[in-house]
C-alpha positions, -999 to 999 in steps of 0.1 A, spaced: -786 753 207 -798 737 237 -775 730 266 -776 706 297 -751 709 326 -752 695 357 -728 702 382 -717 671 411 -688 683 420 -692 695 456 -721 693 482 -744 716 458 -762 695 430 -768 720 398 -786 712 367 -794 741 343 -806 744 310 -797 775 285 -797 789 250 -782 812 233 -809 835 242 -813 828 279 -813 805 308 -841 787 307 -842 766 341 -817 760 369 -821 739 401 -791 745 430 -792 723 461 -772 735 489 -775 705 515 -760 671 516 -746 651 495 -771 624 477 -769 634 441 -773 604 428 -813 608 449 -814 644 434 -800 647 401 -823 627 380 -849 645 397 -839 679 391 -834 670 355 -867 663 350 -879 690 368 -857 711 345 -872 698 310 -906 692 315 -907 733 331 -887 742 302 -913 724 278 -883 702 264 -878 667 263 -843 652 270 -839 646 226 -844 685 225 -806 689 245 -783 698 217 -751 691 237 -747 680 276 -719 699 300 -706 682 330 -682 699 354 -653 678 353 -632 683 388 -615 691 408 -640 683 439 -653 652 456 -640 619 437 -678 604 443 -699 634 432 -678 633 399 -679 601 388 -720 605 395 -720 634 368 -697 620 346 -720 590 346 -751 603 342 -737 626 312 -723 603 297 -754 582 298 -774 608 282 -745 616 254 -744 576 247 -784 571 241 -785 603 221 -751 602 204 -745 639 211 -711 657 226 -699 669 258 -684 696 269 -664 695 302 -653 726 323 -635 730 352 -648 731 386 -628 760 393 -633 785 360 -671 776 363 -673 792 404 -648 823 387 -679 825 360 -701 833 397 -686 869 393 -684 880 355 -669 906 349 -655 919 379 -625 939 381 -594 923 396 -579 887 403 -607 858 415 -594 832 436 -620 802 440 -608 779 474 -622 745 474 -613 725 502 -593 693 494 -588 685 528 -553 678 546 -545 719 550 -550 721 515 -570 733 487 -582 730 451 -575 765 433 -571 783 402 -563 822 397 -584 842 371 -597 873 358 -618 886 331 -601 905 297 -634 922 276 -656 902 292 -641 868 288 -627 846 316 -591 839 315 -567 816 333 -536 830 353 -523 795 368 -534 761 362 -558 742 385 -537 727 414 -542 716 452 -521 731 475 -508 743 509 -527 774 516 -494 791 531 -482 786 489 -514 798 479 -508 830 494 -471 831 488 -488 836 449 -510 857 457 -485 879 469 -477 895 438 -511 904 426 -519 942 424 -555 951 428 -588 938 445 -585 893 448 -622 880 452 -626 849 472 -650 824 465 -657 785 471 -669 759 501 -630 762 515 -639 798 525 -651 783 562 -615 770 570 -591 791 549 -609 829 544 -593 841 577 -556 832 569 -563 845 531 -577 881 542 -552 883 568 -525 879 543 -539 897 517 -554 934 523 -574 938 495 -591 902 495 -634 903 493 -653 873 503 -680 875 481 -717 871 490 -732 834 502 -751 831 473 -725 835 449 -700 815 468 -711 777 453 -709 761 424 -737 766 400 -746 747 374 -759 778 349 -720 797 357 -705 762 339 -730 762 311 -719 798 302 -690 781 291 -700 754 278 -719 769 252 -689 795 249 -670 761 240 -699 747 220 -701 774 199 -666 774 186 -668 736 182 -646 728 207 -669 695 220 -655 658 231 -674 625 223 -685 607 253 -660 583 255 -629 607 259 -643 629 288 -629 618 325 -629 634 360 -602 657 367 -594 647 403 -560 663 402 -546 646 432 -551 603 441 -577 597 462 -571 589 497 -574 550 497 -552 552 460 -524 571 483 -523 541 508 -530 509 482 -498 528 467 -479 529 498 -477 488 508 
C-alpha cells in the first residue's frame, strides 16, 4: 500500500511517500511560507525518485490542523484534488499526534507547542503504550500559564517539541523540572511522522472519502472573530 502525505500546516512544507516496508521519499522545507510554490514541486520530485507515478498512491494523507488557516486549506486542496481524479481515500491526522510521532517511543509525557499566537498555543499531551501513540487530552489552544497548570500533575520526563518552542520553552522548563526540548531537527512537523499513521489508520480501514475531510482549525480565524463582533 502506497501512501502520500503532505504536511501544510506550519512554515515546513512535507511530502513523503511510504509502504509498509519502508519510507521511500521525503522532502522537508524549513523556510517560508509559499507552499502552494513548493508543494507540487516536491511531489513530483517525490514520485518520479520513487519510480511511481501519482496512479501508483494507494491512499493520500493530509495533516489536518491545528496550524496556519492558509497552509491548511493548501493541503486540504491539493489532497483532495488528487483523491477526486483518482477516486481513492484520505486519511487525516492531527497536526499535533503527527510532531508526537517525531519521538516514537520515548519514555514519558510529549508535549508538542505550536504557536497560535495571542499568548497562546495549539497543544495536545501524549505518550506511547507498546509502541503505539496515545492521546492524554484532546487538541486545544490555550493560555500557556493552563498549559502548565496540566502539566503539573505529570510524573516523569515531558518532551517538548513544536515551532512555539522560541516564545514558550523558557516559561515551560522553568515550571516544569523535568521538561527536554528535544533536538532542532526533530522539533517540526514532518511529513513521513504523519504517514506513520496514516497507514496505521489505513491499515485498519479507518479511511474518509474526499468529500468529508476538513481543516481542523480549532479556534475562528482572526478576521471570523471580528466579522462576528459588529
Amino acid at each position: 500500500m502506497n501512501i502520500l502525505t503532505i504536511d501544510t500546516s506550519t512554515i515546513v512544507a512535507s511530502a513523503a511517500i511510504l509502504n509498509e516496508d519502508k519510507l521511500i521519499g521525503e522532502v522537508v522545507i524549513n523556510h517560508q511560507k509559499k507552499h502552494s510554490e513548493k508543494m507540487m514541486v516536491a511531489i513530483d520530485h517525490l514520485l518520479s525518485d520513487g519510480g511511481l507515478s501519482i496512479k501508483d498512491i494507494d491512499v493520500f494523507g493530509v495533516v489536518v490542523g491545528p496550524g496556519s488557516f492558509t497552509g491548511l486549506r493548501i493541503g486540504m486542496a491539493t489532497i483532495k484534488g488528487f483523491a477526486q481524479a483518482l477516486n481513492k481515500p484520505v486519511v487525516g491526522v492531527s497536526t499535533l499526534e503527527s510532531l508526537a510521532m517525531n519521538i516514537p517511543c520515548s519514555s514519558g509525557t510529549i508535549c508538542p507547542v505550536l504557536d497560535a499566537q495571542r499568548n497562546q498555543t495549539y497543544t495536545g499531551i501524549f505518550h506511547f503504550e507498546q509502541g503505539q501513540l496515545v492521546r492524554d487530552i484532546p487538541d486545544a489552544v490555550m493560555e500557556i500559564d493552563d498549559l502548565i497548570e496540566k502539566l503539573q500533575t505529570v510524573t516523569g520526563d515531558i518532551f517538548f517539541l513544536g515551532d512555539g518552542l522560541p516564545r514558550f520553552s523558557e516559561a515551560l522548563l522553568a515550571a516544569c523540572p523535568r521538561g527536554k526540548r528535544v533536538p532542532n531537527y526533530l522539533n517540526m512537523n514532518r511529513a513521513s511522522s504523519a504517514a506513520a499513521l496514516v497507514l496505521e489508520r489505513a491499515l485498519k480501514g479507518e479511511v474518509s472519502n474526499y468529500l468529508d475531510i476538513e481543516p481542523v482549525y480549532i479556534r475562528p480565524s482572526y478576521a471570523e472573530e471580528h466579522h462576528n463582533d459588529h
